[in-house]
Structure formats: structure tokens, C-alpha cells
py3Dmol code that shows the C-alpha trace and the ligand (Angstrom):
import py3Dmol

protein = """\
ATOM      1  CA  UNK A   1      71.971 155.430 -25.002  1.00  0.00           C
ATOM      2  CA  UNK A   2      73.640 157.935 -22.728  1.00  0.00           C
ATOM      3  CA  UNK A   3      75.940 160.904 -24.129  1.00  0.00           C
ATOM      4  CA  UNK A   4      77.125 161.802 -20.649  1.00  0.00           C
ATOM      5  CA  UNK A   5      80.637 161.632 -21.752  1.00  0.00           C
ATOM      6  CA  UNK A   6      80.752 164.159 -24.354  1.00  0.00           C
ATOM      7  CA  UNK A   7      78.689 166.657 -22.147  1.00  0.00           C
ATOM      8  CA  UNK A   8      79.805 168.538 -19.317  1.00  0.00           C
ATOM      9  CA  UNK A   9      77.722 168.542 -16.710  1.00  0.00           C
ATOM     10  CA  UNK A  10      78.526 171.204 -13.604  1.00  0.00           C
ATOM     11  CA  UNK A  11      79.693 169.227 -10.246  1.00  0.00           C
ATOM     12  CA  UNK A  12      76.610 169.233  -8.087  1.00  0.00           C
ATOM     13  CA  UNK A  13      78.450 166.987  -5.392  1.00  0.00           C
ATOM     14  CA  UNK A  14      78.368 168.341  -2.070  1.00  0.00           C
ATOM     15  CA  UNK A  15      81.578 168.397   0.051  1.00  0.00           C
ATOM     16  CA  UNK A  16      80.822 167.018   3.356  1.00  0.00           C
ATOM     17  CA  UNK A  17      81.499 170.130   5.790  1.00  0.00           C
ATOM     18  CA  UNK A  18      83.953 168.022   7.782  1.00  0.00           C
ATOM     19  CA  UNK A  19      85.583 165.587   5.582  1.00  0.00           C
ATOM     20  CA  UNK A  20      87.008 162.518   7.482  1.00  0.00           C
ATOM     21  CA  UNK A  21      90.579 162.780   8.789  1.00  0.00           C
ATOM     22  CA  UNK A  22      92.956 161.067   6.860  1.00  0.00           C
ATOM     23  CA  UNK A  23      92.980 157.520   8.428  1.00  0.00           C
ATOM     24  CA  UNK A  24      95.929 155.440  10.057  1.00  0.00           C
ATOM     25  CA  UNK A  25      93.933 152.077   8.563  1.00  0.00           C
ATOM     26  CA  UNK A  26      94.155 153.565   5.357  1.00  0.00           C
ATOM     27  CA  UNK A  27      96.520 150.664   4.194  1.00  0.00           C
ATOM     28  CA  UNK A  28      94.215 147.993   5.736  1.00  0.00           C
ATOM     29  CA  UNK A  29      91.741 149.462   3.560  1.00  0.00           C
ATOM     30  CA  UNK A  30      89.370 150.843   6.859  1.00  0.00           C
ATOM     31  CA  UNK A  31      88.274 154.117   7.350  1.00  0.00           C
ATOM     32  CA  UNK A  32      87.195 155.454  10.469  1.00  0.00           C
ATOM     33  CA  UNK A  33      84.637 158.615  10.665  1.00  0.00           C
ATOM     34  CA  UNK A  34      85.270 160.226  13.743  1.00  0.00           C
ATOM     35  CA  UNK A  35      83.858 163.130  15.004  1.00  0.00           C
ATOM     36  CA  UNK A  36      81.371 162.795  13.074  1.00  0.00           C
ATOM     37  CA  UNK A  37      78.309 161.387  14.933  1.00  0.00           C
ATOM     38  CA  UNK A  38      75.876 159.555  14.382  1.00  0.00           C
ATOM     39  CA  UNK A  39      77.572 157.491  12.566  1.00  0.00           C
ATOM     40  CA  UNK A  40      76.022 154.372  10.064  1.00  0.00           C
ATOM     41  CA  UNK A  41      77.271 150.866  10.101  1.00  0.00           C
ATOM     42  CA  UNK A  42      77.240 148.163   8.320  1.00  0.00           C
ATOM     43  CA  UNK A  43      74.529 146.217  10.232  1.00  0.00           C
ATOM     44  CA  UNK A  44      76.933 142.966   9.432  1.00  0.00           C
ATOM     45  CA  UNK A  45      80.328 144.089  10.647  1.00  0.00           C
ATOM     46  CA  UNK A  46      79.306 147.458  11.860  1.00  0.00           C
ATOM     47  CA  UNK A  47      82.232 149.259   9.957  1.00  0.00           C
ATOM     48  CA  UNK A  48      81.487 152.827   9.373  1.00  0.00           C
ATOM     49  CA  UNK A  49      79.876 153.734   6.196  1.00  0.00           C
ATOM     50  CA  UNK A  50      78.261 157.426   5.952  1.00  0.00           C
ATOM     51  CA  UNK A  51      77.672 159.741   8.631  1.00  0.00           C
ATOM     52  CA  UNK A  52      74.522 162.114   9.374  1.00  0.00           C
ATOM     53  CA  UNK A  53      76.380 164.746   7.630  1.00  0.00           C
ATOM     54  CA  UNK A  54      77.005 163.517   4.889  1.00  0.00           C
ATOM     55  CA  UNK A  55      73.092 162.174   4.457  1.00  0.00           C
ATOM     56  CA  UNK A  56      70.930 164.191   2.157  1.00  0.00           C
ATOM     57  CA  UNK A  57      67.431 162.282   1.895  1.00  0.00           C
ATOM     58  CA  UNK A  58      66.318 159.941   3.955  1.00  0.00           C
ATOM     59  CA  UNK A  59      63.131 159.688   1.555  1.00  0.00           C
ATOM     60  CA  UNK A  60      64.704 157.268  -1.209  1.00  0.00           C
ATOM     61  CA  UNK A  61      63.221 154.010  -1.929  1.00  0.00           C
ATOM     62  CA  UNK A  62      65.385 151.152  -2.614  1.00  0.00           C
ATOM     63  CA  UNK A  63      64.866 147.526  -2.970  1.00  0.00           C
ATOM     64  CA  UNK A  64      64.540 146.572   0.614  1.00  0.00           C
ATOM     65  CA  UNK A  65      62.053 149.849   1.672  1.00  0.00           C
ATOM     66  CA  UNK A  66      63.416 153.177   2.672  1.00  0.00           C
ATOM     67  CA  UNK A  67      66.752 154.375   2.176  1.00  0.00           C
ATOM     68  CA  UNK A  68      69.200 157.327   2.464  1.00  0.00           C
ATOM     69  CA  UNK A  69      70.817 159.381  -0.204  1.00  0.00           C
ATOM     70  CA  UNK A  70      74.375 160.169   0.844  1.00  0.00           C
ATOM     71  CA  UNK A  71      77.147 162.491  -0.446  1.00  0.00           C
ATOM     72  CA  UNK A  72      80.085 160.038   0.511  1.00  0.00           C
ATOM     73  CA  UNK A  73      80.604 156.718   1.871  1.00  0.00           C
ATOM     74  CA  UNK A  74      83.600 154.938   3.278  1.00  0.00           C
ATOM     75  CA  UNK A  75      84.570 151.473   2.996  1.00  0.00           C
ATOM     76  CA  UNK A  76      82.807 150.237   0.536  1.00  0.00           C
ATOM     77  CA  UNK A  77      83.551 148.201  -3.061  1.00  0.00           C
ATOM     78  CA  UNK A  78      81.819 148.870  -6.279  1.00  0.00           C
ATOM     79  CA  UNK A  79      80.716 147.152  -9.068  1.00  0.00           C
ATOM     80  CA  UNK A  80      81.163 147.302 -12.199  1.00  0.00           C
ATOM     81  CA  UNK A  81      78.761 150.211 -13.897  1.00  0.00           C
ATOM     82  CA  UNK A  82      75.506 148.850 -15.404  1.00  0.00           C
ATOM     83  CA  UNK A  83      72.062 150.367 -16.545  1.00  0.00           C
ATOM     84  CA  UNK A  84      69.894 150.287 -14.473  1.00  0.00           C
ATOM     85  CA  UNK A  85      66.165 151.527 -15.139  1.00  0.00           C
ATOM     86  CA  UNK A  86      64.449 152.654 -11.772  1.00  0.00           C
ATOM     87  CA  UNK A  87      60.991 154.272 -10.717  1.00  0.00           C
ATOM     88  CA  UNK A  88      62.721 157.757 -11.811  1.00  0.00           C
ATOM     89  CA  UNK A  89      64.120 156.847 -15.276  1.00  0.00           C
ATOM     90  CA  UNK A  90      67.158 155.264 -16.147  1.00  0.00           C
ATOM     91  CA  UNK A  91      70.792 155.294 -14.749  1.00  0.00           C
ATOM     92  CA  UNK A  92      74.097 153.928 -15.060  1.00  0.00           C
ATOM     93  CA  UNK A  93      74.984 152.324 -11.415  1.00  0.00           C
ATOM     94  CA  UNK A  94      77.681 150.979  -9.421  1.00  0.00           C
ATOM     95  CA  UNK A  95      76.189 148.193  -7.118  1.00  0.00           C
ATOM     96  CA  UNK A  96      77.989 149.259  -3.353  1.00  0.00           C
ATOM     97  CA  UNK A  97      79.143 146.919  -0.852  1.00  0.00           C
ATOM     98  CA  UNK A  98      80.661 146.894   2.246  1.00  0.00           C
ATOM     99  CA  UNK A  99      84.523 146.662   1.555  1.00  0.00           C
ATOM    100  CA  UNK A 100      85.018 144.699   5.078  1.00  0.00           C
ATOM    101  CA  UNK A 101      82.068 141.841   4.650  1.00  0.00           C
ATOM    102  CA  UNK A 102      80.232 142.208   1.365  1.00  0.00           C
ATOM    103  CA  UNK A 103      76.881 143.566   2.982  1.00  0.00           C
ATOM    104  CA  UNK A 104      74.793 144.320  -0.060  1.00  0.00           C
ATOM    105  CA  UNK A 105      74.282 148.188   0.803  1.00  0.00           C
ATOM    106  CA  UNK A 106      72.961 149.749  -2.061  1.00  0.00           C
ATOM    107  CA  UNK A 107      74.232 151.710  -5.269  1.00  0.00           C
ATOM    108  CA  UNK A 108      75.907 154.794  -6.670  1.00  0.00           C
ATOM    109  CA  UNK A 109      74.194 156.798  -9.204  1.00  0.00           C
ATOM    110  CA  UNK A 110      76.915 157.128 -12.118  1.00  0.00           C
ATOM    111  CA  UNK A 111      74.906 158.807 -14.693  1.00  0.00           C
ATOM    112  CA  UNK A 112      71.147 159.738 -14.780  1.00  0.00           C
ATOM    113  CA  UNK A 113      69.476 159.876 -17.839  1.00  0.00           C
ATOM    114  CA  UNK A 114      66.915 162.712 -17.040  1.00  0.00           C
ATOM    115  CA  UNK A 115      68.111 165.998 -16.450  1.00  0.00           C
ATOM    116  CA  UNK A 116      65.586 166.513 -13.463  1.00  0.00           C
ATOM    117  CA  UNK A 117      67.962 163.257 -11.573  1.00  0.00           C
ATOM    118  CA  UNK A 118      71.241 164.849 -12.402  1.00  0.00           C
ATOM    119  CA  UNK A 119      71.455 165.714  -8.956  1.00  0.00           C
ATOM    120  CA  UNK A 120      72.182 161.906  -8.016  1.00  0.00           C
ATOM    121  CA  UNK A 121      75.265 161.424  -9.711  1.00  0.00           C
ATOM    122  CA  UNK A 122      78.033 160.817  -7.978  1.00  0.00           C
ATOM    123  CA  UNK A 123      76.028 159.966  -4.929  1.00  0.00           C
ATOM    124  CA  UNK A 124      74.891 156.666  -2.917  1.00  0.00           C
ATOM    125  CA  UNK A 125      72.125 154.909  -2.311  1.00  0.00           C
ATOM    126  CA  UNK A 126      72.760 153.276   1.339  1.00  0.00           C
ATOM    127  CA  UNK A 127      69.898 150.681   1.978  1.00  0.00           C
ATOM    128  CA  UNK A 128      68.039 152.003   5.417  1.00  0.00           C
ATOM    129  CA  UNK A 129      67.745 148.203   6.654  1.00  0.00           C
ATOM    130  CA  UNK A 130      71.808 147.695   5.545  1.00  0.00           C
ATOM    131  CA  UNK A 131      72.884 149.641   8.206  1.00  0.00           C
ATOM    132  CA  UNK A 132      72.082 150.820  12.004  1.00  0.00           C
ATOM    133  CA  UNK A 133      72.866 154.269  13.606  1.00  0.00           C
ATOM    134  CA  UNK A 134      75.334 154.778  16.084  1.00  0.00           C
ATOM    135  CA  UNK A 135      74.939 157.637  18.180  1.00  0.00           C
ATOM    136  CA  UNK A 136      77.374 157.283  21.121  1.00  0.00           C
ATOM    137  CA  UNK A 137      80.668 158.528  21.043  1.00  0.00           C
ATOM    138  CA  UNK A 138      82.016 155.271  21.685  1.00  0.00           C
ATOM    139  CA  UNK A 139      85.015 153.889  19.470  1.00  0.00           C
ATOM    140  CA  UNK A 140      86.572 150.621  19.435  1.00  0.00           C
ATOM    141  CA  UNK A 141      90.263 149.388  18.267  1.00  0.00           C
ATOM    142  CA  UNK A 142      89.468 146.686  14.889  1.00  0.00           C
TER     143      UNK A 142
END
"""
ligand_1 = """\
1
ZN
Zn 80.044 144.927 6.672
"""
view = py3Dmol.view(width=600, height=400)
view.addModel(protein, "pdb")
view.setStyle({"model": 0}, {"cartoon": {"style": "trace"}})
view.addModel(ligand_1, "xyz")
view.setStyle({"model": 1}, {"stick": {}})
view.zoomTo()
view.show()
């Protein structure tokens, strides 16, 4: 069972050094990440979902191969939190999905079990085959 309420662990999250501007498609429930390229998409919809900035591994493993670990990610829904036990022990996750089409694009680590993981709380697991890179500085009106 996990205690991780009662103890408090420090906040290990990194800030992204540019966070995204606050969006006008906030109440349509899209974010845009602009000037911050590249950029990830959804490889469905291709809304934005994490930017290079804000990836810190791009050594994870998820189900579907290799796949980043990212500080923050935009447009997205998540699950309910379940336990989850992976090659690295167990966690409490949040199954992540793309707010816009319901691409299947990973999980968030809620709570890690072993102290050596703590460092993936609060954090996302973004699928490397979920989502394609885009590297121009091209934008487009939704
Ligand atoms: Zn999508």
C-alpha cells in the first residue's frame, strides 16, 4: 500500500524554462505551444502535446517501444489513478489521452513506490509512436 499522502515529499518537477503563453483557445479546451519548437503532436489530430523543452528522457520504455519522459503536456485527459506495477516497481498512474481525439498517449506517474522513481511523479509518459515531431515554424488556424 502506498503512504504517499501522509509524507511530504520535496517538488522535484521541473518548470519548463518557457512556459506556454496563456492561450486564446483556452475555453475550447486547446492549447497551442508556440515558440516553442519542435513541437510533438498527436500523430491522430496532430494537436500539440509536449515540446522538446519540456522532454527529459527519451530512453523510457512504454508499451508500444520507446518513449519520452516529459515535464508537462497540453491537451490531454486523464484517467482515473490506478496501480500500476511496471519494469521499475510499482506506481499509481493516470492513463493520458489526447483531449482533442482520444489518442492513447501514454501515462502520468502519480506516485512511485520506490524512492529511487520519485523523480517520475508528476511527470508523463508520452508514447514515442503516439506522436510525430514538428520542426517547422509553421502554424495553422483549428
Ligand atoms: Zn489527437
Amino acid at each position: 500500500m502506498f503512504a504517499h499522502a501522509q509524507l511530504g515529499f520535496p517538488d522535484l518537477n521541473l518548470k519548463l524554462a518557457t512556459p506556454p503563453l496563456p492561450s486564446p483557445y483556452a475555453a475550447h479546451h486547446f492549447e497551442y505551444l508556440d515558440n516553442q519548437t519542435p513541437i510533438y503532436l498527436c500523430c491522430d489530430c496532430h494537436s500539440h502535446i509536449t515540446s522538446y523543452q519540456a522532454i527529459l528522457s527519451r530512453t523510457f520504455q512504454g508499451r508500444h517501444g520507446l518513449a519520452y519522459l516529459a515535464s508537462e503536456v497540453v491537451n490531454v485527459s486523464q484517467s482515473v489513478h490506478h496501480n500500476r506495477t511496471l519494469l521499475t516497481g510499482r506506481y499509481i498512474v493516470a492513463n493520458v489521452t489526447c483531449k482533442i481525439c482520444g489518442n492513447n498517449l501514454g501515462w502520468k506517474y502519480v506516485t512511485a513506490a520506490e524512492t529511487s522513481q520519485k523523480y517520475k511523479e508528476g511527470r508523463y509518459l508520452i508514447e514515442k509512436a503516439r506522436v510525430v515531431k514538428e520542426t517547422s515554424q509553421h502554424k495553422w488556424d483549428p
